[in-house]
C-alpha positions as CSV (number, residue, x, y, z in Angstrom):
1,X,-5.9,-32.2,3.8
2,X,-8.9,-30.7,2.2
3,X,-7.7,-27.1,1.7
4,X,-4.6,-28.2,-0.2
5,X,-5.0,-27.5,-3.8
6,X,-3.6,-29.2,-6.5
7,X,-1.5,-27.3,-8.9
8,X,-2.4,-27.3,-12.7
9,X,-0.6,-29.9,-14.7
10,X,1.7,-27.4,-16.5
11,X,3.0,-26.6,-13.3
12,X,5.0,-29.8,-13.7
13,X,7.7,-28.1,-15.6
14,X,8.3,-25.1,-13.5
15,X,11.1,-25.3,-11.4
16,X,10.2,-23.9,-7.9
17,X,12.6,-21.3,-6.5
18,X,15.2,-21.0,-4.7
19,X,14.6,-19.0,-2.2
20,X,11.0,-17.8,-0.8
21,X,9.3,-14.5,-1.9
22,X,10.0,-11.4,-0.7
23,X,6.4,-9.5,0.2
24,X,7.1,-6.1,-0.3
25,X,8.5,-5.9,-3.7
26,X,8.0,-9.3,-6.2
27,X,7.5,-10.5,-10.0
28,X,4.9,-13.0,-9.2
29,X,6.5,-16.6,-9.6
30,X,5.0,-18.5,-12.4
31,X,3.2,-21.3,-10.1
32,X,1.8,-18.5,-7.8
33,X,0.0,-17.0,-11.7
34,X,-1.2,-20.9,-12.3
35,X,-2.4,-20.8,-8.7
36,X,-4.2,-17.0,-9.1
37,X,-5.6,-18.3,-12.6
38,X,-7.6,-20.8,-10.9
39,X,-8.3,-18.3,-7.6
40,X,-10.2,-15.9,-10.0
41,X,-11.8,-18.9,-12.4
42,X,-13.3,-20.1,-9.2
43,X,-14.3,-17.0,-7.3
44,X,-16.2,-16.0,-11.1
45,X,-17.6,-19.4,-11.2
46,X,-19.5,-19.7,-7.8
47,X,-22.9,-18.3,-6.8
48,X,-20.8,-17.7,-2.9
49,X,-17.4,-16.5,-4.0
50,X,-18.8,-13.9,-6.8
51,X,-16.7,-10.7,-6.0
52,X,-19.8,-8.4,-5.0
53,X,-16.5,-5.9,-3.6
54,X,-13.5,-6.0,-4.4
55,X,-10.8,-7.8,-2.3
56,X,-7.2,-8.6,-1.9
57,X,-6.5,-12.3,-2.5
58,X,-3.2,-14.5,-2.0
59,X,-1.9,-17.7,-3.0
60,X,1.0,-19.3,-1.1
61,X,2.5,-22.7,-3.0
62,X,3.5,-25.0,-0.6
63,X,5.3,-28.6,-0.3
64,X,3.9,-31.3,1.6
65,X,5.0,-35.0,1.5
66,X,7.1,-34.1,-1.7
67,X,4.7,-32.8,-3.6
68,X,3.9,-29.1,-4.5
69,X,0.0,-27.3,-3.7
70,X,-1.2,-24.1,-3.0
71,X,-3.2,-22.6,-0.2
72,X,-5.8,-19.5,-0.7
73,X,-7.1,-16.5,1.1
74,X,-8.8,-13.6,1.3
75,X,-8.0,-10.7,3.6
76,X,-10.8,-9.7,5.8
77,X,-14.1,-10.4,5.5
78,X,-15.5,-11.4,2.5
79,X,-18.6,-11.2,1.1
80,X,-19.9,-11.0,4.6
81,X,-18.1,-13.5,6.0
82,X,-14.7,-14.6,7.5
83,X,-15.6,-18.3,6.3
84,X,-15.5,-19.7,2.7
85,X,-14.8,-23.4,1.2
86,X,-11.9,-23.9,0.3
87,X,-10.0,-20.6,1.8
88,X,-7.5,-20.6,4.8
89,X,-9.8,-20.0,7.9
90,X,-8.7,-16.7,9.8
91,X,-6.0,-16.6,12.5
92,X,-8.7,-15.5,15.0
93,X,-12.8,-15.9,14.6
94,X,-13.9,-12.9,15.9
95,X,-17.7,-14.2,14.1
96,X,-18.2,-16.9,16.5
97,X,-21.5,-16.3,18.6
98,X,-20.1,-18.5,21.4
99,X,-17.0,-16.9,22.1
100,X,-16.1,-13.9,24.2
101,X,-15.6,-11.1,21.4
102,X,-19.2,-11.4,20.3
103,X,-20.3,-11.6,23.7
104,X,-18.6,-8.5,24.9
105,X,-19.5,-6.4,21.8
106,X,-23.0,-7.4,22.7
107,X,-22.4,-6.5,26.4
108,X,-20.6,-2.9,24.7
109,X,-23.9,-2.6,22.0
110,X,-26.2,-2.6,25.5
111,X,-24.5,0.6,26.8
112,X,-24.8,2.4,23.5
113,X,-28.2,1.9,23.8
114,X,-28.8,3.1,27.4
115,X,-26.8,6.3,26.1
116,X,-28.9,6.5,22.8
117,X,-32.3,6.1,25.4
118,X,-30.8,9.4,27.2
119,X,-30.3,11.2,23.9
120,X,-33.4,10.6,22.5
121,X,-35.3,11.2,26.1
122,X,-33.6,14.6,25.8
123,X,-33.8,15.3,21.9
124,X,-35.2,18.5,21.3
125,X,-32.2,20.1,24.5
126,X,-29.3,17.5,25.2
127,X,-28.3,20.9,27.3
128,X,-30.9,20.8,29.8
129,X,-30.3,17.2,30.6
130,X,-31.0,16.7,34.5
131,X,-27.6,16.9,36.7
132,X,-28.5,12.9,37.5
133,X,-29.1,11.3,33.8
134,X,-26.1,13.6,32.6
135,X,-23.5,12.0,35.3
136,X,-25.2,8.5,34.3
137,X,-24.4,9.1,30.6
138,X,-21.1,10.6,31.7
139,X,-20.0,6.8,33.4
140,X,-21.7,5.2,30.5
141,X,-19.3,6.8,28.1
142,X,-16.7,6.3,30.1
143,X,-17.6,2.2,30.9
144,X,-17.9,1.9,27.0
145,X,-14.5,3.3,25.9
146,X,-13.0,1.4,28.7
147,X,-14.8,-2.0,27.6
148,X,-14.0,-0.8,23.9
149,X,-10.2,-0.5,25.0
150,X,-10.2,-3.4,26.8
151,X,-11.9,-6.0,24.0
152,X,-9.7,-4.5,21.1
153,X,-6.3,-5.4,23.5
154,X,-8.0,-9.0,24.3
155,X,-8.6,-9.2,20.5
156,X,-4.9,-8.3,19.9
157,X,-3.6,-11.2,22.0
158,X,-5.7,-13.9,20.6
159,X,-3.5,-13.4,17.2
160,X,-1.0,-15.8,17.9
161,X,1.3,-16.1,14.8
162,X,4.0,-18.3,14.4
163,X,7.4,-18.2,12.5
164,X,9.2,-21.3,10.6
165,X,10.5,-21.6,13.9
166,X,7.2,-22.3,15.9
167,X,8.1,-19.7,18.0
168,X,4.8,-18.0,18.6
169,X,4.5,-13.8,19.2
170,X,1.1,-12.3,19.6
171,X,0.3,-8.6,17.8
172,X,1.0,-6.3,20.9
173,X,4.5,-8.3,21.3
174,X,4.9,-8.2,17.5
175,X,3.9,-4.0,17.2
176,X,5.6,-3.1,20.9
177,X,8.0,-1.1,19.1
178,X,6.5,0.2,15.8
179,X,4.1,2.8,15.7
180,X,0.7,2.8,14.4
181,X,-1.0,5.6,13.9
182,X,-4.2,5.1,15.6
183,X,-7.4,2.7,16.6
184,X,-10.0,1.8,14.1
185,X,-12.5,3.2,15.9
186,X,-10.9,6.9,16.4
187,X,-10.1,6.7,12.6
188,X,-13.9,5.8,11.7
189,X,-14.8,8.8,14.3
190,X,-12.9,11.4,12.1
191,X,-13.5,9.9,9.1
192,X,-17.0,10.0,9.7
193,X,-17.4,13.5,11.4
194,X,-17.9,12.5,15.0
195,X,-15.3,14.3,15.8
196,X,-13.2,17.0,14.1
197,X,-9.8,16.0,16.5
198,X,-7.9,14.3,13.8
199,X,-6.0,10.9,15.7
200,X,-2.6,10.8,16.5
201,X,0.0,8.2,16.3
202,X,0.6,5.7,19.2
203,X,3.4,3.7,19.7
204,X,2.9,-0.8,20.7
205,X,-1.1,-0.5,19.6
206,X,-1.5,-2.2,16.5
207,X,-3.6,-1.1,13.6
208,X,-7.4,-2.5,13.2
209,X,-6.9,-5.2,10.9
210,X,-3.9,-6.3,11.6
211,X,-3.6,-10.4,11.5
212,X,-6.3,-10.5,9.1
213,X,-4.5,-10.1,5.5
214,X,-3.7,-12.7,3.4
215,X,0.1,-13.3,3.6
216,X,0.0,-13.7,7.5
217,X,-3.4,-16.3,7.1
218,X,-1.5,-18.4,4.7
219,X,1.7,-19.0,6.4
220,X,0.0,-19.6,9.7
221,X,-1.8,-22.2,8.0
222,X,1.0,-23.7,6.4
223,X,3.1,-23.6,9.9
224,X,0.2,-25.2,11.8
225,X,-0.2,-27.9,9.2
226,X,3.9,-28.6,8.5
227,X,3.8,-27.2,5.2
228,X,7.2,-26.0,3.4
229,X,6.2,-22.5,1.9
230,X,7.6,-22.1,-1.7
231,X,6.5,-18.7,-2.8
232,X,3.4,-16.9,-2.6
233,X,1.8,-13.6,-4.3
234,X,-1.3,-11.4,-3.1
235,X,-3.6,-9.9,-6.2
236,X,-6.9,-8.2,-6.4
237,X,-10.6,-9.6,-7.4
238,X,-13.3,-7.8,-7.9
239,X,-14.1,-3.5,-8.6
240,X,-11.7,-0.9,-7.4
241,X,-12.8,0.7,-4.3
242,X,-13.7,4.0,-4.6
243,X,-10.8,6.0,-3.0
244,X,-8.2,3.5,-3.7
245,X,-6.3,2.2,-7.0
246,X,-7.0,-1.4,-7.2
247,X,-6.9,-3.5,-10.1
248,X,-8.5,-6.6,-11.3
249,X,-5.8,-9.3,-11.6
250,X,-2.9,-7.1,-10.7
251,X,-0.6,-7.9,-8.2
252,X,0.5,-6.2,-5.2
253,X,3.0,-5.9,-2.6
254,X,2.2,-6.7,1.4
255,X,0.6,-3.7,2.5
256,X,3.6,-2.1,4.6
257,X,1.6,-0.7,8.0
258,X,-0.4,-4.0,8.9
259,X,2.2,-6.8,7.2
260,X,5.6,-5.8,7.7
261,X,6.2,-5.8,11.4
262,X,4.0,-9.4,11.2
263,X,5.7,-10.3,8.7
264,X,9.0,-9.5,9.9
265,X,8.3,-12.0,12.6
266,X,6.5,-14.7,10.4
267,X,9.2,-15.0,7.8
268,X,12.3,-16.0,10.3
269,X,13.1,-19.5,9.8
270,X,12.7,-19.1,5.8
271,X,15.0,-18.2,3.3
272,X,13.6,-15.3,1.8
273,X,15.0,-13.3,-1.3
274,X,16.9,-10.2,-0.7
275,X,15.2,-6.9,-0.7
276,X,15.4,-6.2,-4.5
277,X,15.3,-2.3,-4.1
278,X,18.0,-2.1,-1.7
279,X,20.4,-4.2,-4.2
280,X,19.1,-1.9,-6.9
281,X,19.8,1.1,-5.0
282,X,23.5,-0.1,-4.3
283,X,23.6,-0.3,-7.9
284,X,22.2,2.9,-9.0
285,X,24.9,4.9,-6.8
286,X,27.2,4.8,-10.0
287,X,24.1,6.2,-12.1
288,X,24.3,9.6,-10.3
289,X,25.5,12.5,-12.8
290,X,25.8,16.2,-11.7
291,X,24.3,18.2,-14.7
292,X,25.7,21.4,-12.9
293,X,27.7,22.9,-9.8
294,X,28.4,25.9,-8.4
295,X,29.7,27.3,-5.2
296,X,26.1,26.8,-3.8
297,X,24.2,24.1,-5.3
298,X,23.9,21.5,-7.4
299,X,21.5,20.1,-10.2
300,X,21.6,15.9,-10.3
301,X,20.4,13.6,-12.2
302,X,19.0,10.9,-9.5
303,X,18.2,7.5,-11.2
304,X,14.9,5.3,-10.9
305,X,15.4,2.9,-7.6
306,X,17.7,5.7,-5.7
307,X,16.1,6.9,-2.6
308,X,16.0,10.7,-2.2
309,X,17.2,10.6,1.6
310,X,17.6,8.1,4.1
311,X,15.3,5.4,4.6
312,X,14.6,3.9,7.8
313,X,16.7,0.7,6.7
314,X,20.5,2.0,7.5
315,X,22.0,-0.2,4.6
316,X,20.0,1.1,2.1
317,X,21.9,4.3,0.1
318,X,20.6,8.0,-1.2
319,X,21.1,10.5,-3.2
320,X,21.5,12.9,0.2
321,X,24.0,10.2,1.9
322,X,25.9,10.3,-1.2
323,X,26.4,14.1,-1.7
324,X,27.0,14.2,2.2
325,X,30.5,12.5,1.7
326,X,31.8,15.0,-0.4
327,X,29.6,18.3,1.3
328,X,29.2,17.4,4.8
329,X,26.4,20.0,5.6
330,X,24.2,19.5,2.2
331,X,20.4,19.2,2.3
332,X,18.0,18.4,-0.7
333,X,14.8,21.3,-1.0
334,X,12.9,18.7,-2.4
335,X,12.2,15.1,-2.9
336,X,11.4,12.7,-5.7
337,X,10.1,8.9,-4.9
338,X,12.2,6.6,-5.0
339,X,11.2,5.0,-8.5
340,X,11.2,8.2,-10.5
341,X,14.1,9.6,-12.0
342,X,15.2,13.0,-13.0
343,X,16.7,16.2,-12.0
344,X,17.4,17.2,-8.3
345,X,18.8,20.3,-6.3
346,X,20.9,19.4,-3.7
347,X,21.7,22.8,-1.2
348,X,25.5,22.6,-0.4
349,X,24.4,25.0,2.7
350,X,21.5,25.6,5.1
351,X,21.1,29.3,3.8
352,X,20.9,28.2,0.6
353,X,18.4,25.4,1.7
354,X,16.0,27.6,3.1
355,X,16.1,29.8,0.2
356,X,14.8,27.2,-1.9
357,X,12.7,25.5,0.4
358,X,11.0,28.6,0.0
359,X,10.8,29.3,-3.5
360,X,9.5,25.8,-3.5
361,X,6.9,26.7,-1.0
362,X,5.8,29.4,-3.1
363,X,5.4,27.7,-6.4
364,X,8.0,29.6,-7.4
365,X,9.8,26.5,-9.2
366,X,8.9,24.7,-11.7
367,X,9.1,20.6,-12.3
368,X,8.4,19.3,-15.1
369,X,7.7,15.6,-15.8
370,X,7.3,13.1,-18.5
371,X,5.6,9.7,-17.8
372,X,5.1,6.3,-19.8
373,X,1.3,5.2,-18.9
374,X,0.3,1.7,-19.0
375,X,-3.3,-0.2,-19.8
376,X,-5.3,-0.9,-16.4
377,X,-5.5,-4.5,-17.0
378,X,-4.3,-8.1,-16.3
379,X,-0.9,-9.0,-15.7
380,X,0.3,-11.3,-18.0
381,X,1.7,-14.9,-16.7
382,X,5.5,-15.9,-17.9
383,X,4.9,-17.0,-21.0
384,X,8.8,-19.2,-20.9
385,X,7.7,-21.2,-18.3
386,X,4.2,-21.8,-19.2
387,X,2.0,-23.3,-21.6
388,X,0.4,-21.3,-24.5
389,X,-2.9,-22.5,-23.8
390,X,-3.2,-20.8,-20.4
391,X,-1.5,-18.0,-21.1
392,X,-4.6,-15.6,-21.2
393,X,-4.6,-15.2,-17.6
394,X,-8.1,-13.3,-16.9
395,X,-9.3,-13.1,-20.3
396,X,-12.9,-14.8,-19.4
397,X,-12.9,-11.8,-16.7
398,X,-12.8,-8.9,-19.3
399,X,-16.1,-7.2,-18.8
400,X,-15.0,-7.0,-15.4
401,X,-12.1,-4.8,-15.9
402,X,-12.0,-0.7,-15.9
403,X,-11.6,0.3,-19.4
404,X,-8.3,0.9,-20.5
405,X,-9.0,3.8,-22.6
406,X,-6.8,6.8,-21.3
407,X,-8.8,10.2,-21.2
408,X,-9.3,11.3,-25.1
409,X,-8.2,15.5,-23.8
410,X,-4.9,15.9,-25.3
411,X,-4.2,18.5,-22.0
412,X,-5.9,19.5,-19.5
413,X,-5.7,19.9,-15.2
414,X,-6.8,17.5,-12.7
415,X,-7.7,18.5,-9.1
416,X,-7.9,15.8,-7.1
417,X,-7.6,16.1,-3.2
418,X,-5.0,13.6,-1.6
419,X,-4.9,12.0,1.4
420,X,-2.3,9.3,3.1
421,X,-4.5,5.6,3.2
422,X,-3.7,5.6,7.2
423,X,-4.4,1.9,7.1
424,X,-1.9,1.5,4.0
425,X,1.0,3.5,3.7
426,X,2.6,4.8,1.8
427,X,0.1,4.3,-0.3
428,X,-2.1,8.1,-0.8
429,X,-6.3,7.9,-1.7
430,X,-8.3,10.6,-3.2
431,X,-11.1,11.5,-0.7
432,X,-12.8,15.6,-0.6
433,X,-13.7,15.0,2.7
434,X,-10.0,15.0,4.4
435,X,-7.3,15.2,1.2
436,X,-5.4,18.2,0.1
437,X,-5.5,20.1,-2.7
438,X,-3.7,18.3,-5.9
439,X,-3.4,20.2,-9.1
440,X,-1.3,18.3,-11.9
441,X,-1.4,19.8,-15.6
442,X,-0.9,17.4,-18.5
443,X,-0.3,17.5,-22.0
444,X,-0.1,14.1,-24.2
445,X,3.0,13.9,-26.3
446,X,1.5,10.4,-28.3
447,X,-0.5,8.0,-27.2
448,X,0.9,6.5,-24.0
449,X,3.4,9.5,-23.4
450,X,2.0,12.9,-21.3
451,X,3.8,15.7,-19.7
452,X,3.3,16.6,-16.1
453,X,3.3,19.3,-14.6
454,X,2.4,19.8,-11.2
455,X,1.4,23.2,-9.2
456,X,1.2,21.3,-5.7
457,X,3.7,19.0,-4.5
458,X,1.9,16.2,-2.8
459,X,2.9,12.7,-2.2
460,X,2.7,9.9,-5.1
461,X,0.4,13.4,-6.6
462,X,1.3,12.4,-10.2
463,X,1.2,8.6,-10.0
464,X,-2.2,9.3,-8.5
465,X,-3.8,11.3,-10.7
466,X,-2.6,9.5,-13.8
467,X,-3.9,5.9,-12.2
468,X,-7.4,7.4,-10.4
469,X,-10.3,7.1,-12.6
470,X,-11.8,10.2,-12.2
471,X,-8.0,11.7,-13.0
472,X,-6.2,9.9,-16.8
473,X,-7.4,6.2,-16.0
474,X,-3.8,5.3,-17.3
475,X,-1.9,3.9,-14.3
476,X,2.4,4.9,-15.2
477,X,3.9,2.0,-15.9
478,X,6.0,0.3,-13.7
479,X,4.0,1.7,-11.0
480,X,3.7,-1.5,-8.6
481,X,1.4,0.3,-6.0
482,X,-1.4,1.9,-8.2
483,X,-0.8,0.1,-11.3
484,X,1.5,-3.3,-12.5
485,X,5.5,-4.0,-11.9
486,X,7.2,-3.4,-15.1
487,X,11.5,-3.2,-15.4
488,X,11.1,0.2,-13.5
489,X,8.3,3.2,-12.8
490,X,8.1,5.1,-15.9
491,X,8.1,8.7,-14.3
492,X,11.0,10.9,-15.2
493,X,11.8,14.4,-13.8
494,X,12.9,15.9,-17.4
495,X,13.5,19.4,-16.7
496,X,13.4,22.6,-13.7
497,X,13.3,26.1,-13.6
498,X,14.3,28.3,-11.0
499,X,15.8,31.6,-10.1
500,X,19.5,30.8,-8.5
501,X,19.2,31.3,-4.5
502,X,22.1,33.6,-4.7
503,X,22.6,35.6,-7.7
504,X,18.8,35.8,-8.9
505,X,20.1,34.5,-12.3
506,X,17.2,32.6,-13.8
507,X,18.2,28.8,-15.1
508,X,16.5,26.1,-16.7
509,X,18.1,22.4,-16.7
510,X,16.4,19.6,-18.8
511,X,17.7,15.9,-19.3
512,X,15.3,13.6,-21.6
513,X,15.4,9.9,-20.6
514,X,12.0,7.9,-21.6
């Protein structure tokens, strides 16, 4: 089987694990960083793989006939293509000229012209187009959003993914029930000005993309070809984009929006590790400490791993759920992600609530933060299960990397606009053109230790601005979606100020942890 590829020879002492990976939150196994190794050595070694963008890669390791390979992808297109030697073929080839995609797009291209030829006929005053060309445009645009409509649904059902079951669900069966928050093509509209309308969510459509990343490719393959999947690991080749945090040679989770209803589908039939974060927030419950209580509030220390409030999976704790047993009608004013610890209010009333959601709405509290930043750089491979000798996972790829230097201001402010990536939440992206205002002040304690302070309140704002390069060029450590998995996100609430809701009485609370 020519797209099997044989592991390295110091794979030959690593066990393989028990129990396959889970997508969403991993520690790459040691055979998936032989397998990645080799990925990158290759794509930097050949004239056609050359990363010329960057791109999410994956690796799945695989048994066949009782002996252990791995499989390879890229998501997307790649270098212009959806075909490359050696990769995984896509589920679905929407680039073959015989087939009824590229026909229909052809067929959908021919009425954009005719409605361009009306435009331009009419240039210098679309307003004074005659009553019998404007109905004619008028059916055009309305023939080409149907066909548009019609080919993207087609497209949808022509992803056929199977489970370790061989049970087989296409995408509209798979997203019936989740929502997604809209087409490709209205996102590209507002993105790119056509329209100043911004989208809004639909339930059962699945997002543009979806079927084409690299976790879903890889097990389809192995299910069509009667391969046992072991473990597998996705990881980034190639520049950053420029609105995104991306990498070179770090790992990442499946993205959440495209993957995990797919996913969800694809994995039945394996036996896949437990949700790490949701045992770690069962754990953390006994980490909660009230710092102070009165009749109205309270100020808690909420540990890294804790959710803030209820998550959409039911067995999966918070801080709020917590604090509910004891004060039935409490509310938390604000929120801090789930991997950053630090101090809380928690509201033991809805008056009290709305007084501080207020003060919080105008800046009238103040949060301050400390952080740990890491090096933008290569994650290192398990150096007790591996050789020395290979240890240097990306070293040849250096040059290739953004510099690791952190910004050489000891304080200063950084303003940059955030936005939610609609394609990957939760993930956030700078972009001027749709994000809102971000203003974080820092100050560096030492070398690798800053305090954050910010003035807006925006989602993932500090971990953000600390990994972007235009903001400290320092991903926090720990921070698996814009930098590298470490032990935990190195982001701690330290202290707040904040005039009590009740009495006026001003208070400050701090509690040092990293």
């Amino acid at each position: 089987m020519p797209l099997l590829h044989p592991l390295p020879p110091s794979a030959s002492s690593i066990p393989s694990p028990q129990q396959f990976t889970f997508p969403f939150r991993y520690t790459p196994h040691p055979l998936c960083q032989l397998a990645a190794k080799e990925v990158m050595d290759y794509c930097y070694s050949s004239k056609e793989m050359y990363p010329k963008e960057g791109k999410m890669f994956g690796v799945l390791v695989v048994e066949h006939e009782g002996q252990r390979y791995y499989l390879r992808a890229f998501s997307g297109i790649y270098n212009g293509s959806y075909h490359h030697e050696g990769f995984v073929p896509t589920i679905y080839d929407l680039q073959n000229p015989d087939g009824y995609f590229y026909e229909e797009e052809k067929r959908i291209d021919a009425i954009s012209q005719q409605i361009k030829a009306i435009d331009e006929e009419f240039a210098n005053n679309l307003d004074s187009i005659p009553p019998l060309k404007g109905e004619i445009k008028k059916e055009l645009l309305i023939l080409r959003k149907e066909k548009s409509n019609a080919l993207q649904m087609w497209t949808f059902r022509q992803f056929r993914m199977l489970n370790a079951h061989m049970e087989e669900k296409d995408l509209t069966e798979i997203f019936k029930d989740f929502k997604s928050p809209f087409s490709v093509e209205e996102y590209l509209d507002y993105k790119e000005g056509r329209t100043q309308q911004k989208p809004k969510s639909k339930i059962g459509i699945p997002p543009g993309g979806a079927g084409e990343c690299c976790a879903p490719k890889l097990l389809q393959y192995a299910y069509l070809h009667k391969l046992k999947p072991i473990c597998m690991a996705e990881f980034w080749i190639g520049p950053s984009p420029k609105d995104e945090m991306r990498s070179e040679g770090n790992y990442y989770p499946a993205c959440q929006h495209k993957c995990r209803p797919i996913l969800g589908h694809m994995l039945v039939g394996l036996n896949v590790e437990a949700d790490p974060m949701l045992i770690h927030s069962q754990q953390m419950l006994s980490h909660i400490k009230i710092v102070h209580e009165d009749d109205n509030l309270l100020v808690v220390y909420k540990p890294s791993g804790l959710p803030s409030v209820p998550t959409k999976d039911e067995d999966q704790p918070s801080l709020l759920s917590h604090f509910r047993q004891s004060y039935p009608e409490c509310m938390v004013p604000h929120r801090l992600d789930m991997d950053t610890s630090g101090l809380m209010l928690v509201a033991k009333t809805p008056v009290v609530y709305k007084i501080l959601q207020a003060q919080f709405y105008r800046h009238e509290i103040k949060k301050t933060y400390v952080a740990i930043l890491d090096k933008i750089g290569i994650n290192k491979i398990d150096t007790d299960n591996i050789d020395a000798d290979i240890i240097d996972t990306q070293s040849a790829h250096k040059e290739n990397v953004t510099s690791t230097n952190c910004t050489l201001l000891t304080e200063g402010i950084i303003t940059l606009p955030l936005a939610p990536n609609p394609l990957d939440r939760p993930r956030q992206m700078v972009s001027f053109e749709r994000g809102k205002t971000a203003i974080t002040h820092y100050r560096f304690l030492n070398d690798n230790k800053v305090e954050l302070i910010p003035e807006t309140g925006r989602t993932h704002q500090l971990r953000v601005h600390c990994a972007h390069p235009e903001g400290l060029n320092c991903p926090i450590k720990g921070d698996s979606l814009y930098g590298k998995e470490a032990d935990r996100l190195y982001l701690h609430a330290q202290s707040i100020e904040f005039a009590h809701p009740i009495t006026g009485e001003f208070l400050t609370f701090s509690m040092e942890e990293i």
